[in-house]
N, C-alpha and C positions, 0 to 999 in steps of 0.2 A: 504494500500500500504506500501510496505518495506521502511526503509526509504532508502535515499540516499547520498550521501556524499556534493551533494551539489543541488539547485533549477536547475531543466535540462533547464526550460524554461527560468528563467535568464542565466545561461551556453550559452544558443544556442543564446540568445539575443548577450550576450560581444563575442561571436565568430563571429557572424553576423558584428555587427559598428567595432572590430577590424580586423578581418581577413577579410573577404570576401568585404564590403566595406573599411576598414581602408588602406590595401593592396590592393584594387581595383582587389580583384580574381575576382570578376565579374561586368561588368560594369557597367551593370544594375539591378543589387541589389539596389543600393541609392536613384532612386526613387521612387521604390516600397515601398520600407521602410519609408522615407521623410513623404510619402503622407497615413502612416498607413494602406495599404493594404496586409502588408501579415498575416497571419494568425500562431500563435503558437497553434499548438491544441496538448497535452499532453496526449498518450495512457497509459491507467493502463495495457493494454495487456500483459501476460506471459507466451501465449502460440504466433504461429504463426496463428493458424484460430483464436484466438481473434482478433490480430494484420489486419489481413485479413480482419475482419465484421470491424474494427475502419475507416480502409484503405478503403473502399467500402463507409461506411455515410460521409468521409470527401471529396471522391472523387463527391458524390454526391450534399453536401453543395457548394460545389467551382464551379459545374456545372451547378447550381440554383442561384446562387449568383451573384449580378451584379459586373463586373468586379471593377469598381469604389470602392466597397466596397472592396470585396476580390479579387485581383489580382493572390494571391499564397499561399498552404500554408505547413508549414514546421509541418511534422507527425512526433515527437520525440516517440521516445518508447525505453526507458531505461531497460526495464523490458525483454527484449525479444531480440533475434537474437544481442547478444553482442558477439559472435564468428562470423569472418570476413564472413568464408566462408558458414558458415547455412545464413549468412543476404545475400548474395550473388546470394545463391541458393534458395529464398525467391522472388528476383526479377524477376523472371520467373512467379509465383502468381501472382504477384503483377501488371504484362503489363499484364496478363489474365483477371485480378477483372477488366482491365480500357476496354479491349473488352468486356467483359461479359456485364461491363453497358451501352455498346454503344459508348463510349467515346474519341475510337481510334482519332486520327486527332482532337479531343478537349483537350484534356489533355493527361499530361505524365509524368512520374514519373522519379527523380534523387535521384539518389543515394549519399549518406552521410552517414560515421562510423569513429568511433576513430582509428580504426584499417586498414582502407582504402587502398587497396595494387593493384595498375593497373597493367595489365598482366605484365609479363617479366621485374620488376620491385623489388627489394629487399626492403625487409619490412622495412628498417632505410632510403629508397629512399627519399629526403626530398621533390619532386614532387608529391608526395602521400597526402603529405597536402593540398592541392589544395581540396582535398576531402574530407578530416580529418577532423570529427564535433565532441564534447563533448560526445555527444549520437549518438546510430544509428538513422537515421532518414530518412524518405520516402519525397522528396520535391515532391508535386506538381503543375505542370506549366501549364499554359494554353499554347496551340502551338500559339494562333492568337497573344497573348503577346510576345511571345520567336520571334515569324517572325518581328513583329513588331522590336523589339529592333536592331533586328541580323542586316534588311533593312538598322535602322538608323547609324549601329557605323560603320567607314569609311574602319573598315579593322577587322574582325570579327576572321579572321586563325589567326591573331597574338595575340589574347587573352592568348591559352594554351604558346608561347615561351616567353611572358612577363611575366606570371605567374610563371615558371618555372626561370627566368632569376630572379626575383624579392626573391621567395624561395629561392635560392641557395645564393645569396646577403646575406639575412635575415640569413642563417644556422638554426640548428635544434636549438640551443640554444637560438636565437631572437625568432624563433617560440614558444616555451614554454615558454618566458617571457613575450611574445605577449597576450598569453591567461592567466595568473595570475591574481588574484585576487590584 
């Protein structure tokens, strides 16, 4: 493997306890994490059908696996779909591999890239962070965990305006200080 500029799976870790639970993007990242269930699993993939066979065995693992153990887990692939819009148009594969295995209504893939740009939204848009991971990466979720979660937090729509309120607070400058070394 090439090398890199820095370890992705430590990277995705300090973006995880800083950004995503440190800023509370998501609110139920913290016990997943707390309780060691989610899974880093690191693709050497450098094409997209590599990427695709890595994204198929992990989607597999997570669908065999007791939830207790592995809850979630986070498919970094550095090597591969590092241009916004190939990883974009990747995600279309990618909800295929999850029917193909049967898996629709079990699991389901989110999306995470450095480069992360929501429609109608300009590329320095500082709400694009909400999505912005060190590497591209493929999350997968289980839907009975996501229902779960969604049921228990007392107001689930105002996730993205807190997020969004909390980003623009921060600016793009706290944000990249946020994720420093």
């Amino acid at each position: 493997m090439r090398d890199l500029p820095d370890d992705p799976v430590a990277a995705t870790r300090r973006w995880l306890e800083r950004a995503v639970i440190g800023l509370n993007l998501c609110p139920f990242a913290k016990a997943v994490y707390a309780k060691r269930q989610v899974r880093f699993a690191l693709s050497a993939a450098e094409t997209p059908a590599a990427l695709l066979e890595d994204l198929a065995a992990e989607l597999q693992l997570l669908a065999r696996t007791d939830p207790r153990r592995i809850d979630t887990t986070l498919l970094i692939h550095p090597r591969v779909l590092a241009d916004f819009l190939d990883y974009n148009d990747f995600l279309d594969r990618a909800d295929a591999a999850v029917a193909a295995l049967g898996l629709e209504g079990t699991i389901q893939v989110a999306s995470f890239h450095p480069q992360y740009r929501f429609a109608g939204t300009g590329p320095d848009d500082i709400g694009n962070c909400t999505n912005r991971s060190p590497y591209p990466m493929l999350h997968l979720l289980r839907e009975d965990s996501v229902a779960r979660a969604v049921a228990a937090f007392p107001d689930p729509e105002a996730i993205v305006a807190r997020n969004l309120a909390t980003l623009e607070a921060l600016g793009r400058e706290g944000w990249e200080r946020l994720l420093e070394d």
